[in-house]
Structure formats: structure tokens, C-alpha cells
C-alpha positions in Angstrom: 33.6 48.0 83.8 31.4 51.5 84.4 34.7 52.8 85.9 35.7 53.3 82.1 32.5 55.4 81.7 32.8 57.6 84.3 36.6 58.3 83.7 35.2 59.2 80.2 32.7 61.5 81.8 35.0 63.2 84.0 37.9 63.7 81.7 34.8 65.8 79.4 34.1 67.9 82.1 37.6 68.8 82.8 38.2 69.6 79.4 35.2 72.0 79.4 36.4 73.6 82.9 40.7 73.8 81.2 38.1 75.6 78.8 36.1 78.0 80.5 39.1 78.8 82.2 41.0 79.6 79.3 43.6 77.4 80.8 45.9 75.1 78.9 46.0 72.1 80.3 45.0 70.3 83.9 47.1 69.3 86.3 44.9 67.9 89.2 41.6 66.7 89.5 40.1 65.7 93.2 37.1 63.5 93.2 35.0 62.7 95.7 33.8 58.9 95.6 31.4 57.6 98.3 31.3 54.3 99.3 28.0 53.4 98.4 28.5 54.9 94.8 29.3 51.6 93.2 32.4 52.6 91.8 36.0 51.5 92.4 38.3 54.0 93.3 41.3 51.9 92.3 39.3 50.9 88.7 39.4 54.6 88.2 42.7 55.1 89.2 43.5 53.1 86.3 41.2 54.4 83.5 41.9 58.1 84.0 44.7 58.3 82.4 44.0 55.8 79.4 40.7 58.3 78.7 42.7 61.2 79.3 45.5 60.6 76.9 45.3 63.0 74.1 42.9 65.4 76.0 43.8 68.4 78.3 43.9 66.3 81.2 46.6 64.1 79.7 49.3 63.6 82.3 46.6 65.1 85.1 46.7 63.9 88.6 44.0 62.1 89.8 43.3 62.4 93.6 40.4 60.4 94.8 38.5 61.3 98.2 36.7 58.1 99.5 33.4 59.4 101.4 32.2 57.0 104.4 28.8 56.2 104.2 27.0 57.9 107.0 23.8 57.7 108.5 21.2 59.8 111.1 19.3 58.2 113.0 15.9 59.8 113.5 15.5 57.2 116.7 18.1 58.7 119.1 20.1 61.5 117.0 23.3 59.9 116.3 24.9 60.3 113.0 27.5 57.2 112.4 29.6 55.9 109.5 27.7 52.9 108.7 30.0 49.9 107.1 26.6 49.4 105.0 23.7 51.4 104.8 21.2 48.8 106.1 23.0 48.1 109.2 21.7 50.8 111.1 22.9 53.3 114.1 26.1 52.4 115.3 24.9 54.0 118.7 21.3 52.6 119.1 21.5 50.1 116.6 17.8 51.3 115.5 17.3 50.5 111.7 15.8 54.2 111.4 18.4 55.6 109.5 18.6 58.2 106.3 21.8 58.1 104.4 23.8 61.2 104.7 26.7 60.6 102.6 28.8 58.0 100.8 26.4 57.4 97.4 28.7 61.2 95.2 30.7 61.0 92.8 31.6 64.4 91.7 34.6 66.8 91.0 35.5 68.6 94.1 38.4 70.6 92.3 40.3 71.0 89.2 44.1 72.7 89.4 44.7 74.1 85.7 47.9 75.7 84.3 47.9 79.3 82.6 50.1 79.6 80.2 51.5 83.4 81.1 51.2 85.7 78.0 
């Protein structure tokens, strides 16, 4: 299970952004996972908050952004969510496609609390 790995991942870079911030804790994290990244939304879902215990992010929410795989089609134009990459155009159906999306995985946003001096 990678999913552990990347919640690992993630809940270090949170920490260093509660950090830089000079925050004390985090209270949301959005991530953007694309469909093609070969990780399981729900599988993170579930680690976050085992990796995050005892950090700043402890008791974080995690929202996670699914991102459709799309593709351009350098035959006719289009740009189409693809339900798999080597399908092709969903307009032409021409197999001369570039990926546009749906392989990130990346923190969109991070929602910290200040404590107020």
C-alpha cells in the first residue's frame, strides 16, 4: 500500500508549511489526485490521519479533488475526459492524443490556525 507513503509525504509537507507559517496547527488540506496517478483516494482517506497523529496536521481535514484524465487530440482539436488514456478522442476517436491532466498528486491548499498573541 503506496497510499501509506504518500500520506507520510504529505503530512511532512504540511508540517513544514504550519511552519513557515508560523501557524499552530492545520486544519485542512485539499489534494488534488488525478486519475491516472495510481493512487486511491479512499486508501488515503484512511492513512492521513493514522500518519498525521501526533503531527501538526493531527485532527486535519483531508479533502481530496479527483482530476479526470483528459486528453487533446492533435487530429481534430478536441480535448475530452478520456476513461483511460489509450482510448483516444472521445470526438474523433483518433488515437493521437497527449495527456492533459489526471496523472498530479499535489497539495492544492493548506488552511492553518494562528494562534492570536
Amino acid at each position: 500500500m503506496h497510499e501509506l507513503s504518500i500520506a507520510q509525504a504529505l503530512v511532512e509537507q504540511v508540517e513544514r508549511v504550519v511552519l513557515a507559517e508560523k501557524a499552530s496547527r492545520a486544519n485542512r488540506v485539499t489534494i488534488a489526485v488525478g486519475a491516472l496517478s495510481g493512487a486511491d483516494p479512499e486508501a488515503l482517506r484512511g492513512a492521513f490521519p493514522l500518519v498525521a497523529e501526533g503531527t501538526r496536521a493531527e485532527g486535519a481535514e483531508l479533502v481530496v479533488e479527483v482530476v479526470p484524465a483528459r486528453v487533446h487530440c492533435a487530429a481534430c482539436g478536441a480535448e475530452s475526459v478520456a476513461a483511460n488514456y489509450f482510448v483516444g478522442c472521445a470526438a474523433c476517436e483518433s488515437r493521437d492524443v497527449e495527456l492533459v491532466s489526471g496523472r498530479e498528486l499535489h497539495i492544492q491548499s493548506v488552511e492553518v490556525e494562528v494562534e492570536e498573541r
